[in-house]
N, C-alpha and C positions, 0 to 999 in steps of 0.2 A: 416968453416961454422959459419956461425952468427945465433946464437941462438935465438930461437921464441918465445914468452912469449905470452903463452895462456891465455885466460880466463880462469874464473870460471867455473865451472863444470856445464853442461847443468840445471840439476836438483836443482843446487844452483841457477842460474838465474832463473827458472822456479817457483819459491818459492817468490826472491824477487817481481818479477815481481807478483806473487800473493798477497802477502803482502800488497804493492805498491795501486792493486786494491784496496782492503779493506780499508786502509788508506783514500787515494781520496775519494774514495765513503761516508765513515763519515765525511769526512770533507765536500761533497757536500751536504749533508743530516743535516747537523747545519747551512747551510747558507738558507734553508727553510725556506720562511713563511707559516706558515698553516695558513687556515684560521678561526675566530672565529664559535662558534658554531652557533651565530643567521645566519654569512651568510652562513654556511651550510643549515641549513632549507630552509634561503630563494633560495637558488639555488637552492635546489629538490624539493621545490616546482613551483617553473618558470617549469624547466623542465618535471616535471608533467604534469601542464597544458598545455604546449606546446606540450607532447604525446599526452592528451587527445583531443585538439583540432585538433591535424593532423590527429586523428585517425577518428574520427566524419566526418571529409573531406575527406577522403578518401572512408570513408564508404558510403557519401552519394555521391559521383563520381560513386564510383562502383556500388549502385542502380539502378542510371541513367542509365547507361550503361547498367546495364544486364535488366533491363526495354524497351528499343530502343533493346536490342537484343529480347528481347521475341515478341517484335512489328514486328520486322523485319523478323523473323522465323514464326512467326505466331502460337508459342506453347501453 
């Protein structure tokens, strides 16, 4: 019989293999650019205002709407 040479012990791969993750991930986490502080602001602020104004159009959609419904219901 010709002898079989196992691997390491489930538990021992299950470790490296954890390791392994951790590793990668700092290393993908240094190759980030964050972005400066001013364009932090200026981004939530873009995005503010672009909530607020979708919000304003929506709200005046939906007037309309429920105005033509009250027209149409006759309430």
């Amino acid at each position: 019989m010709a002898s079989e040479k196992k691997g390491p012990n489930i538990f021992v791969r299950i470790w490296k293999a954890i390791v392994k993750f951790f590793r990668d991930s700092v290393a993908e986490v240094k190759k980030v650019v964050w972005p400066s502080k001013k364009q932090v602001l200026n981004n939530t602020a873009v995005v503010l205002v672009v909530c607020i104004i979708s919000g304003a159009a929506l709200f005046a959609v939906d007037s309309v709407f429920a105005l033509l419904m009250r027209l149409v219901i006759g309430a």
